[in-house]
C-alpha positions in Angstrom: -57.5 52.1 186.1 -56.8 52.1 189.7 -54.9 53.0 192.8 -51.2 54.0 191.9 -48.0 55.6 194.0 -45.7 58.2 192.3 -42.9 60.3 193.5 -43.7 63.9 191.6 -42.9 68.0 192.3 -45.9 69.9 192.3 -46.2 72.4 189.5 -48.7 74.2 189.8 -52.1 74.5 191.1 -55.7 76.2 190.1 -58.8 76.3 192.1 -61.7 73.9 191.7 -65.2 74.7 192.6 -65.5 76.1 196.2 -62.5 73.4 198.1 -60.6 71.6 195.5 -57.8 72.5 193.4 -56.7 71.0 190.2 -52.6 70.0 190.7 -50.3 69.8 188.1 -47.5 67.5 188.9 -44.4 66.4 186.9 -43.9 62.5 188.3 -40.7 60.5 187.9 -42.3 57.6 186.1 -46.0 58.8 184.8 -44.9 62.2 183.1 -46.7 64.9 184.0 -50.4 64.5 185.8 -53.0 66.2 186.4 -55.2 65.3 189.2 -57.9 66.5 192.0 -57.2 67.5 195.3 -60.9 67.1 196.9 -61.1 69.9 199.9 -57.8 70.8 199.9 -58.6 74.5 200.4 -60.5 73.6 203.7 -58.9 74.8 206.8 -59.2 70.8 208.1 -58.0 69.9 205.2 -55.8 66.4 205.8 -53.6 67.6 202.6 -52.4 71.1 204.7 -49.7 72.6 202.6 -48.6 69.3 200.9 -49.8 70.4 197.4 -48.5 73.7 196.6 -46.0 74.6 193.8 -42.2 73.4 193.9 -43.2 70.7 196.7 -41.4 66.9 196.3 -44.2 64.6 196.9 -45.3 61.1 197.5 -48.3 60.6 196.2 -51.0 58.1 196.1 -53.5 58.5 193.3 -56.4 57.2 191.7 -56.2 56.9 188.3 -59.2 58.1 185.9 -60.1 59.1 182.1 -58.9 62.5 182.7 -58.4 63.9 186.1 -56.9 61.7 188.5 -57.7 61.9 192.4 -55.4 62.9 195.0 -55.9 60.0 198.0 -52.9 60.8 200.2 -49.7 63.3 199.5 -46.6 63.2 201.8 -43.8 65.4 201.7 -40.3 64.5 201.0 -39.0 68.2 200.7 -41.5 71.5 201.0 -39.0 73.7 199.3 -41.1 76.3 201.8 -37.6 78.7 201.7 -38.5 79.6 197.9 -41.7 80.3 199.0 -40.5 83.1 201.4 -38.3 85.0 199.2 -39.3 86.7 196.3 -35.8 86.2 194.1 -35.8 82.4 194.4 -39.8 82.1 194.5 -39.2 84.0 190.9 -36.4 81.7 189.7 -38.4 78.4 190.7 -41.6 79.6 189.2 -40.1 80.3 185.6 -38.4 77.2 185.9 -41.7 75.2 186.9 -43.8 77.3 183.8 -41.7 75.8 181.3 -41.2 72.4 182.7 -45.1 72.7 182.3 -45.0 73.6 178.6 -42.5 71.5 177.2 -43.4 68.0 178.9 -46.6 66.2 177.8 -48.8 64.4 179.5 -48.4 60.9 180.4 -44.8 60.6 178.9 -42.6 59.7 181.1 -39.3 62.0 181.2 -37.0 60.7 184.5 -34.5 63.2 183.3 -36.4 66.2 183.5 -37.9 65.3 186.4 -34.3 64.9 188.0 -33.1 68.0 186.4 -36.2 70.3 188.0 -35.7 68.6 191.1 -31.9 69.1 191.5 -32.3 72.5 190.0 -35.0 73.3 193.1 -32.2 71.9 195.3 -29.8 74.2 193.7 -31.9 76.9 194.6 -31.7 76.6 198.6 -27.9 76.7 198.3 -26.5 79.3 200.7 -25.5 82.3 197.6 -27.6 80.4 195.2 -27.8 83.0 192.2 -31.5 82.7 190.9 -31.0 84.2 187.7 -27.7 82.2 186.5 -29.6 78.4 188.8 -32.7 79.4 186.5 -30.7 80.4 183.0 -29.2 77.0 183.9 -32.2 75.1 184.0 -33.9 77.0 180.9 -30.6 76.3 178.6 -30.2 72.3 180.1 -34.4 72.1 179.2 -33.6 72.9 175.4 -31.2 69.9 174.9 -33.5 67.4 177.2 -36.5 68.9 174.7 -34.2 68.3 171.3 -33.2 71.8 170.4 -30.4 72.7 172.1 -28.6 75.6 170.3 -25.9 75.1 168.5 -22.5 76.9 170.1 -19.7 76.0 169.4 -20.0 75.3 165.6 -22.6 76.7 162.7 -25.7 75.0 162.9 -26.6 75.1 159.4 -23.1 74.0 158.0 -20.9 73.2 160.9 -18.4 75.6 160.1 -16.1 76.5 163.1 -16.2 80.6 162.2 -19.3 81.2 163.5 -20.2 85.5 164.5 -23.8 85.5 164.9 -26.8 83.9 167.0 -30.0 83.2 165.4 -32.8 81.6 167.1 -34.5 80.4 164.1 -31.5 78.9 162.3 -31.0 77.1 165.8 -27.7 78.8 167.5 -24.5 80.5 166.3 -24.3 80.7 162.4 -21.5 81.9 160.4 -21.7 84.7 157.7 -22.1 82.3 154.9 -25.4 81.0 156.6 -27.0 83.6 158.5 -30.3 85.0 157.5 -32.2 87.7 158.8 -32.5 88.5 162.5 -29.4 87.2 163.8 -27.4 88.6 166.6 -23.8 89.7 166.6 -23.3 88.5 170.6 -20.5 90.1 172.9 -17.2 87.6 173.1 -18.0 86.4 176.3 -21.5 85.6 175.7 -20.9 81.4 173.9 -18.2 80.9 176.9 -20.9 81.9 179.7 -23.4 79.7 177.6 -21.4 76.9 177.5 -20.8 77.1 181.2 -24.4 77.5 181.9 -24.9 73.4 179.9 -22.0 72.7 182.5 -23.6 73.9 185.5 -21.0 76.1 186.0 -21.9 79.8 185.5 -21.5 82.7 188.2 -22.7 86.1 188.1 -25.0 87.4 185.7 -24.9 87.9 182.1 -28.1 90.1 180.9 -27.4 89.3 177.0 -26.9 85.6 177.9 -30.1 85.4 179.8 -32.1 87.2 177.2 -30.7 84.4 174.4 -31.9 81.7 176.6 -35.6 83.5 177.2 -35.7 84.7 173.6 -34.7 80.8 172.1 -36.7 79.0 174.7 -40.1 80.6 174.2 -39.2 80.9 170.1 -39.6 76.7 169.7 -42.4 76.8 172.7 -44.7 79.1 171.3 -45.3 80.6 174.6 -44.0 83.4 176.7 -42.4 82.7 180.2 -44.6 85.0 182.2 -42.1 84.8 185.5 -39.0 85.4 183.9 -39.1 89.0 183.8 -39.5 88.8 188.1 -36.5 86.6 188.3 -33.2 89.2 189.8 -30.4 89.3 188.0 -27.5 90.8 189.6 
C-alpha cells in the first residue's frame, strides 16, 4: 500500500459525511477505483470541479483496504460541454452507468477505458448524435464484456438464414433454433447494428436502440436508469 498515479475518467460520485464524496473512477491501468475525496464539497476546496462525472483525470492516490484517498486530481479534459446540455449530459451518463456495472474492481481493462474515453470525445463532436454515439458505445461494451450478439449468422447453429433476434439465445437465430421471445426485426435493423460495431451509424433507429438496451441490461442484470433521457431523433 502506498502512494500511486493513475490516468482515470470520473464515473460517478456520492456524498460522504458533511464534505467528502465517494468517486468512482474507471483508471487505465488499476480498473475501476473507488476512492475519497476529503472536503471536496467545500467552497475552498483545492479539488474545485476536478472530480465530477465524465472528467479525464490525473490522479494521485493513496492506496488502502478498501477506499482509497484522493491526494491531488488534475484535469486533462473537463468534458464541462456535456455537462451543459441535457442530450449529450444524457448520452454520457448511460454510457458511464454501464461502464460502471460491467467492469470490476481492480481489473484492469485499457480497452474499455479507451473506448469510454473516445466515446466522451465523440460526444463533443460538432452534430454529434447522442443516441446513435451512445447505442455505439452500449453495442462495442457487449463484445469488450464477451457477449456480443451474434448478427450476421445463427448463434445457436451458425446457420446463415437467420429471421429472428433473441436476447437469450444471444443474437439473430434462425427458425430451426429459435425459442420463445424472439423478435422478427425490420430489414434494416442487422445492417444499422453492424454499423453501430463499426462506428459508423447516422440517424436514429428506435428498434435498433431498444435491442441494444433490451440485450445489454438482459446479461447485466440491471436496468440503465439514463437511457430512457437519452434523445433520439
Amino acid at each position: 500500500m502506498g502512494l500511486y498515479e493513475e490516468q482515470g475518467i470520473v464515473l460517478r460520485t456520492m456524498r460522504l459525511g458533511e464534505a467528502d464524496r465517494i468517486i468512482t473512477v474507471l483508471t487505465q491501468n488499476s480498473g475501476k477505483v473507488r476512492a475519497v475525496a476529503k472536503g471536496v464539497r467545500k467552497t475552498k476546496s483545492r479539488f474545485g470541479a476536478r472530480l465530477e462525472p465524465f472528467t479525464h483525470v490525473d490522479l494521485l492516490l493513496y492506496e488502502r483496504r478498501e477506499l482509497d484517498i484522493v491526494t491531488q486530481a488534475d484535469i486533462i479534459t473537463s468534458f464541462r460541454g456535456l455537462r451543459e446540455d441535457y442530450g449529450l449530459f444524457a448520452a454520457g451518463e448511460t454510457m458511464c452507468e454501464a461502464t460502471d456495472r460491467v467492469s470490476q474492481e481492480r481489473e484492469r481493462n485499457a480497452q474499455l477505458f479507451l473506448l469510454l474515453l473516445r466515446s466522451l470525445r465523440r460526444l463533443t463532436e460538432p452534430g454529434a448524435e447522442p443516441g446513435a454515439v451512445a447505442d455505439a458505445f452500449l453495442l462495442r461494451l457487449t463484445a469488450l464484456a464477451g457477449f456480443q450478439p451474434s448478427l450476421a449468422t445463427c448463434a445457436e447453429c451458425g446457420a446463415a438464414d437467420v429471421t429472428r433476434f433473441s436476447i437469450g439465445q444471444g443474437g439473430m437465430v434462425c427458425d430451426r433454433c429459435r425459442a420463445g421471445g424472439t423478435t422478427r426485426v425490420a430489414d434494416d435493423t442487422i445492417p444499422y447494428l453492424a454499423a453501430l460495431l463499426d462506428d459508423r451509424a447516422t440517424g436514429p433507429h428506435p428498434e435498433a436502440s431498444n435491442l441494444v438496451r433490451s440485450y445489454l441490461e438482459y446479461h447485466i442484470n440491471r436496468p440503465l436508469r439514463a437511457w430512457v433521457h437519452v434523445p433520439r431523433g
